[in-house]
MARZAKOL-458208 format. One line per 2 residues: their letters; for each residue x, y, z of C-alpha. Coordinates in steps of 0.2 Angstrom, whole numbers, always signed. Layout:
# MARZAKOL-458208
A) X Y Z; ...
***
This chain:
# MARZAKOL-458208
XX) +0 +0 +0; +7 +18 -5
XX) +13 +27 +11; +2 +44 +16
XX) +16 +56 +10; +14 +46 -9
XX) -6 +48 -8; -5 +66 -2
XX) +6 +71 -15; -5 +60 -30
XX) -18 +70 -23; -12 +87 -22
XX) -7 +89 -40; -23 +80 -46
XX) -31 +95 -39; -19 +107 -42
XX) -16 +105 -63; -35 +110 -65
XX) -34 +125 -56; -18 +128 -63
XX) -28 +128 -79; -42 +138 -74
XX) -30 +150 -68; -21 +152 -85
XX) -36 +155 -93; -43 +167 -82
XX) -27 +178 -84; -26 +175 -102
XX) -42 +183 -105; -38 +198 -91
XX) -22 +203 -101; -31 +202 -118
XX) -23 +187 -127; -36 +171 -135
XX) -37 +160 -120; -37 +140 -125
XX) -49 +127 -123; -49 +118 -104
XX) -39 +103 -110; -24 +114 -117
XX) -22 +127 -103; -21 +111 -90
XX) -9 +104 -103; +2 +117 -106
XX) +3 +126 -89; +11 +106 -83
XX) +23 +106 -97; +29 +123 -95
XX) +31 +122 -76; +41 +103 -81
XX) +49 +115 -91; +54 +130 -81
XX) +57 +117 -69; +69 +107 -75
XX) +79 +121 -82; +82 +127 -65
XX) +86 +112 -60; +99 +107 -72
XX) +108 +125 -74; +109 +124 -55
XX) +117 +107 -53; +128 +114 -69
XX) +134 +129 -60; +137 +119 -43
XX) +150 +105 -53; +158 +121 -62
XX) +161 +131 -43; +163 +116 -34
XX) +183 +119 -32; +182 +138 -31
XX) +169 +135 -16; +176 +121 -8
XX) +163 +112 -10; +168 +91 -10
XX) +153 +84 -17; +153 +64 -13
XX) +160 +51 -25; +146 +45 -40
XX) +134 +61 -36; +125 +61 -51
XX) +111 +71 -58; +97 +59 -52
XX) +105 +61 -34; +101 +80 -37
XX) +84 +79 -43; +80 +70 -29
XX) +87 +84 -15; +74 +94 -8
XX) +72 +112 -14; +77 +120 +1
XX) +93 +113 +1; +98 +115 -18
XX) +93 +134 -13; +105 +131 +2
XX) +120 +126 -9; +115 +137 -24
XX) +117 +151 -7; +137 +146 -7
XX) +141 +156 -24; +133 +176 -22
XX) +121 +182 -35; +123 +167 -49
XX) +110 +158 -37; +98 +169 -47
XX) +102 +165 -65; +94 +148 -68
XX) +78 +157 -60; +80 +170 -74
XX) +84 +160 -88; +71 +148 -81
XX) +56 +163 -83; +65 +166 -99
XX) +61 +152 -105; +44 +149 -100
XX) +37 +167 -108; +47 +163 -125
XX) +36 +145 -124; +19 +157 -119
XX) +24 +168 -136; +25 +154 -149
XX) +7 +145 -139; -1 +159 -136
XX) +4 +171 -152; +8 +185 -141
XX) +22 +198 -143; +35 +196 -124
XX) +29 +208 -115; +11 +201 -111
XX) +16 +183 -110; +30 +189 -96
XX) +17 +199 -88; +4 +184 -89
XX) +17 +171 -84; +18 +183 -67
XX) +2 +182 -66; -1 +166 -66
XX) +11 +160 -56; +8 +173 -43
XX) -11 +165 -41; -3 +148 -41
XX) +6 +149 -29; -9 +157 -19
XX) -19 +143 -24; -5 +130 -18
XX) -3 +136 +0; -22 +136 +2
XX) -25 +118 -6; -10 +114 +5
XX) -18 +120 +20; -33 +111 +16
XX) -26 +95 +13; -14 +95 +26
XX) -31 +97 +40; -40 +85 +30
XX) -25 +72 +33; -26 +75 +54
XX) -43 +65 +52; -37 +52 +42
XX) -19 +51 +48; -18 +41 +60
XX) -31 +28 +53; -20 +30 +37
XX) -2 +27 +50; -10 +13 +59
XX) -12 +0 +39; +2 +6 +34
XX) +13 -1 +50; +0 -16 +49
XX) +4 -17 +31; +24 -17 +30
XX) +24 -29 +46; +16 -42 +36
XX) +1 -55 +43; +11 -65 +54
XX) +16 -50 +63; +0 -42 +63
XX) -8 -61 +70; +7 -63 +80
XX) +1 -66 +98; +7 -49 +109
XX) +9 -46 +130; -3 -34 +132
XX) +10 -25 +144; +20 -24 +131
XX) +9 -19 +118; +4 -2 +130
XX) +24 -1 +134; +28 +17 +121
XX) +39 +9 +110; +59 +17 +108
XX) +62 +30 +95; +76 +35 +89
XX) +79 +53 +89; +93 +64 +88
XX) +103 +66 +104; +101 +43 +101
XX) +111 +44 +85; +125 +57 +93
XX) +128 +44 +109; +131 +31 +97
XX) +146 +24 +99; +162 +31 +87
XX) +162 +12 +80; +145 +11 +74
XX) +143 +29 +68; +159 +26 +56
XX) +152 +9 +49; +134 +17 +48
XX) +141 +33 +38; +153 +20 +27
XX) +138 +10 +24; +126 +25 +19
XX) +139 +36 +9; +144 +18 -1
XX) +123 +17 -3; +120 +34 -10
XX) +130 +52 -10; +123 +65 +4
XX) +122 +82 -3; +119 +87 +15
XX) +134 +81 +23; +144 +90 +11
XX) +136 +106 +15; +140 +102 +31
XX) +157 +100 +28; +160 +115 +17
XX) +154 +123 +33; +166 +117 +42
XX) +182 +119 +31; +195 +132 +27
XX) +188 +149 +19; +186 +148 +3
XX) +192 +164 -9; +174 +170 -8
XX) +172 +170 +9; +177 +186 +12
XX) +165 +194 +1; +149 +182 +10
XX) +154 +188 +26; +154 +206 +21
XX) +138 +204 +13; +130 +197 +27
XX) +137 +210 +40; +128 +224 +28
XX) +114 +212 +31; +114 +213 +46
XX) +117 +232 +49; +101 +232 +39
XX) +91 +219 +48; +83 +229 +62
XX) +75 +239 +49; +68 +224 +43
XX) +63 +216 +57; +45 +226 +61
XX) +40 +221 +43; +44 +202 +45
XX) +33 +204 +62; +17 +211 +54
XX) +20 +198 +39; +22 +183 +50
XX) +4 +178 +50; +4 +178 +33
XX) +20 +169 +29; +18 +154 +40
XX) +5 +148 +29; +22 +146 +17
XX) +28 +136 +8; +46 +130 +17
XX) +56 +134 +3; +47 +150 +2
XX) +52 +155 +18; +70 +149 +16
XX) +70 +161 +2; +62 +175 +12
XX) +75 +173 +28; +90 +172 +17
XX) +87 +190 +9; +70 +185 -3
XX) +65 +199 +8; +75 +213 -2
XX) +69 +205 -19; +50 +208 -14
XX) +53 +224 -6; +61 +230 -25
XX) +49 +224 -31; +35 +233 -22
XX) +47 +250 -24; +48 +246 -43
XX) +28 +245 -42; +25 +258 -33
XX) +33 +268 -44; +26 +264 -62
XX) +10 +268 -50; +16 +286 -46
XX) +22 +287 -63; +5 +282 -69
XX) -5 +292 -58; +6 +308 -62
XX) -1 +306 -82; -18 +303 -76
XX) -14 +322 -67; -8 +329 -81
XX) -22 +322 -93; -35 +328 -81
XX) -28 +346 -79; -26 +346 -97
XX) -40 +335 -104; -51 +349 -113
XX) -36 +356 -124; -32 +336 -126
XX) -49 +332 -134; -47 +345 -143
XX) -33 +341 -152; -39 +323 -153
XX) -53 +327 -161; -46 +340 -173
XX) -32 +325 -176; -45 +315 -181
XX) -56 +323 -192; -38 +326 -203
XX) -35 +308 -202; -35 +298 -216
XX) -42 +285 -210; -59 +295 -206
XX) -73 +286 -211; -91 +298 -213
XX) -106 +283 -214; -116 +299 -222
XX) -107 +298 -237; -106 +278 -237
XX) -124 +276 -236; -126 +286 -253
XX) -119 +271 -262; -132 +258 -259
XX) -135 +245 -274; -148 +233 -277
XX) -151 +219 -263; -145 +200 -268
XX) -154 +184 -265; -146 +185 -248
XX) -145 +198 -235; -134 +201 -218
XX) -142 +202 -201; -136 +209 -183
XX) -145 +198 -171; -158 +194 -181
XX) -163 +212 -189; -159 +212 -208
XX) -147 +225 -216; -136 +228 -229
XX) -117 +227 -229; -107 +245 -232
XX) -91 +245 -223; -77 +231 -220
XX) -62 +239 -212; -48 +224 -209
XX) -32 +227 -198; -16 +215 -194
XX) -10 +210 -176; +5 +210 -169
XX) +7 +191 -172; +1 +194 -191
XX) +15 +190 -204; +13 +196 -221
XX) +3 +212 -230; -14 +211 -230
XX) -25 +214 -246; -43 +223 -247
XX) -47 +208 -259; -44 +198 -242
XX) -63 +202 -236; -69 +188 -245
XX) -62 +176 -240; -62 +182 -223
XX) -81 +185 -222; -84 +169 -228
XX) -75 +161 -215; -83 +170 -202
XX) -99 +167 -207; -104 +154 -223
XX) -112 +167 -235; -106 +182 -231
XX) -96 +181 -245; -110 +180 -257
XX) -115 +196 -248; -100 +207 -251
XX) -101 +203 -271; -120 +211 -270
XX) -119 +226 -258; -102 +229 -264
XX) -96 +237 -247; -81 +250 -245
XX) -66 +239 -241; -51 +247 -230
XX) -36 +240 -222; -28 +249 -207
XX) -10 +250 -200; -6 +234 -191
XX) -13 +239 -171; -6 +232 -154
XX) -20 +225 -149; -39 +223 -149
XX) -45 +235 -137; -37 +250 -146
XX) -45 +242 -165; -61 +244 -157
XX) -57 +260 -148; -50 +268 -166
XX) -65 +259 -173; -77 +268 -163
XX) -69 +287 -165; -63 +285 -185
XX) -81 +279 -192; -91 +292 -190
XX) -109 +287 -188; -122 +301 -193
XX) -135 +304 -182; -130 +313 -165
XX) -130 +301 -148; -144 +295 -140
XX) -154 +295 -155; -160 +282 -165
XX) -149 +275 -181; -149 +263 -193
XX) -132 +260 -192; -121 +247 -181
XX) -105 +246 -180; -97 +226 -174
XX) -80 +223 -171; -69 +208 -167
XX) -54 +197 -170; -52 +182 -182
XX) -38 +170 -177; -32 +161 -195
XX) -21 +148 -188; -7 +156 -176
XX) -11 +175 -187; -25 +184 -179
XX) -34 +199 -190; -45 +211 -182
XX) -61 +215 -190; -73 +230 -190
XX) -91 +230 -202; -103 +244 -203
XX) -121 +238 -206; -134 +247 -212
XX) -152 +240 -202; -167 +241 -210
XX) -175 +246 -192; -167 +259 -183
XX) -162 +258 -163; -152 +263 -150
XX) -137 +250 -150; -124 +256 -163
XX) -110 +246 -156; -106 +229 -154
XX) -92 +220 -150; -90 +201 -152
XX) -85 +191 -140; -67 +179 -140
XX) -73 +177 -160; -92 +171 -160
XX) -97 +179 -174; -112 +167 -175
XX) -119 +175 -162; -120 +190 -171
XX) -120 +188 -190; -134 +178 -200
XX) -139 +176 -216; -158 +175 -221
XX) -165 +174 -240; -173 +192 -245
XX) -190 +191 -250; -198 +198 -265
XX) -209 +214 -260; -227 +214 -264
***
């Protein structure tokens, strides 16, 4: 029977790859990028945290056998990479400690590589996939110490139970049938601890460590012993780091007092990191923070003292535009209706305006006589409907995203009749993804009925939702 650690962790990454998953989608879809279906975000949040994993991993073991002399650091005879991988975290960190500053390289490259794997998956330019990888992480790691939590108090009810068939299980049935005294099945049975293994005898201590460092290397007792050795040539410089560290410390102390609450719930290597100077790195972090906020709250001030002057010139800049688009003088270029017609939700209309614009992860020039096809594969028939209506078809400069195509959308096409009255016309926006390419589309309808809603925007590319195609029928 598998032991309770074994079941616990089975059970902890069961749960925890389909949060992972709904946490990648959630983000994706925060920071603007095409979140994937269920299946793939649980997929590809486990193979790029192997991934980023494993990269840490094996540049830390790397950097640890290129240092080893320079450190004085005698790692035992056959230690292998598999010995590694099976050291806990905490202690890799430990060991990674010995050399200053490179113990945060394999991190970077690691994070490196997992945003240059978000770019080529999710077609988005670096930027967004480092800021999404943050993200994400940040709420995994949230999610982990809670699911920890939670399963570490479900385990004290099943624990013991659990403790209990397992010693049952590993003493076999004759053991467990076995007859017992009854004063000596009430007597505490003898545990080893530690102040046992230190009054073992000199003899038994040296055979026991023969015996165990000829079974398999310990990373730990050569940490030990590199503590114990001569200086190496970087001592010097730990030392003088950790005095400055410690000049600083009482500064640091009240903020690891009103944190400690909080950081209990921690992960252990998590708070290894934190007491051996994780502390400064968040505390950067939060200056660094706080000062794109400032930075961004001083435009805002500025934007808000000048906003009327701003508008102004925005809307003096836009009426010069090129790109300007008056529906007034579209409408006057109406041709006869074909056998089908385009509709908005189910209220007929005719096709006028098809406005096309690449993304940042579409390669290649794009053509007006691209409409076509691209109608067509958003909806079977519209293309039969942009041969009859003959709309105007414009392409745009390539735009960073698709909240500033619809934003230019809105304030470029120039719809008629003044705001909060009635129109004919609707404007529907979107994105298309063609393979890995994504192209943002806009359309300008003009309704048959008029209304109030003159702007639509289509949700993650559900354009059935929106556009239909029904027959025209001949007038009486």
């Amino acid at each position: 029977m598998p032991s309770i650690d074994v079941i616990a962790t089975i059970v902890f990454w069961g749960l925890m790859l389909p949060i992972a998953g709904y946490i990648f989608q959630t983000v994706c879809g925060m920071c603007g990028a095409d979140p994937p279906s269920f299946r793939r975000s649980v997929l590809i949040t486990g193979l790029v945290g192997a991934a980023a994993f494993f990269t840490f991993d094996g540049l830390g073991y790397g950097i640890v056998l290129a240092s080893r002399d320079s450190i004085n650091l005698n790692l035992p005879p056959g230690y292998s990479y598999g010995n590694w991988l099976r050291e806990p975290l905490q202690l890799k960190w430990q060991v990674l400690g010995l050399i200053p500053i490179i113990r945060y390289l394999p991190i970077l490259i690691a994070v490196c590589l997992a945003a240059t794997i978000y770019v080529f998956v999710l077609a988005e330019p670096f930027r967004n996939c480092i800021a999404i990888l943050a993200i994400q992480w940040t709420m995994n790691v949230v999610a982990m110490v809670i699911l920890s939590f939670a399963l570490t108090n479900i385990l004290h009810f099943f624990g013991p139970s659990l403790a209990t068939t397992e010693q049952a299980a590993e003493q076999g049935p004759s053991a467990s049938h076995a007859p017992m005294d009854k004063k000596a099945a009430m007597r505490p049975r003898p545990r080893r601890g530690k102040r046992d293994q230190q009054n073992e005898t000199p003899e038994k201590k040296t055979e026991g460590e023969g015996e165990s460092a000829k079974a398999s290397p310990d990373l730990q007792s050569a940490l030990a012993a590199h503590e114990v050795s001569a200086e190496s040539s970087l001592s010097k410089m730990r030392a003088e780091l950790r005095a400055f560290e410690d000049r600083l410390e009482p500064y640091l102390e009240p903020i690891k007092t009103a944190s400690a609450p909080y950081t209990q719930h921690l992960p252990p290597a998590v708070q290894d990191f934190l007491d051996e100077g994780g502390w400064w790195l968040v505390l950067l972090a939060l200056v660094v923070a706080a000062g794109f906020w400032l930075r961004a709250l001083w435009k805002r001030l500025r934007r808000a003292i000048s906003g009327k002057s701003r508008r102004r010139k925005r809307r003096a800049h836009d009426k010069e535009s090129p790109l300007v688009i008056d529906l007034d003088l579209v409408g006057d270029a109406f041709t006869d209706p074909g056998p089908q017609q385009i509709t908005v939700r189910g209220q007929p209309g005719r096709l006028r305006l098809v406005i096309l614009a690449p993304s940042p992860s579409y390669v290649g020039d794009m053509l007006p006589e691209m409409s076509e096809s691209l109608l067509e594969w958003l909806h079977e028939g519209l293309g039969e409907i942009l041969d009859s209506d003959k709309p105007r078809q414009v392409v745009w400069p390539r735009h960073p995203s698709l909240d500033r195509f619809v934003e230019r959308f809105r304030q470029l096409v120039q719809i008629p009749e003044v705001k909060g009255r009635r129109s004919p016309w609707v404007l529907i926006s979107g994105s298309a993804r063609l393979g890995r390419q994504t192209v943002f589309v806009g359309l300008a309808v003009f309704l048959d009925k008029t209304g109030y809603q003159r702007e639509i925007k289509v949700a993650r590319e559900k354009w059935d939702e929106v556009l239909g195609v029904e027959k025209v029928t001949a007038e009486v």
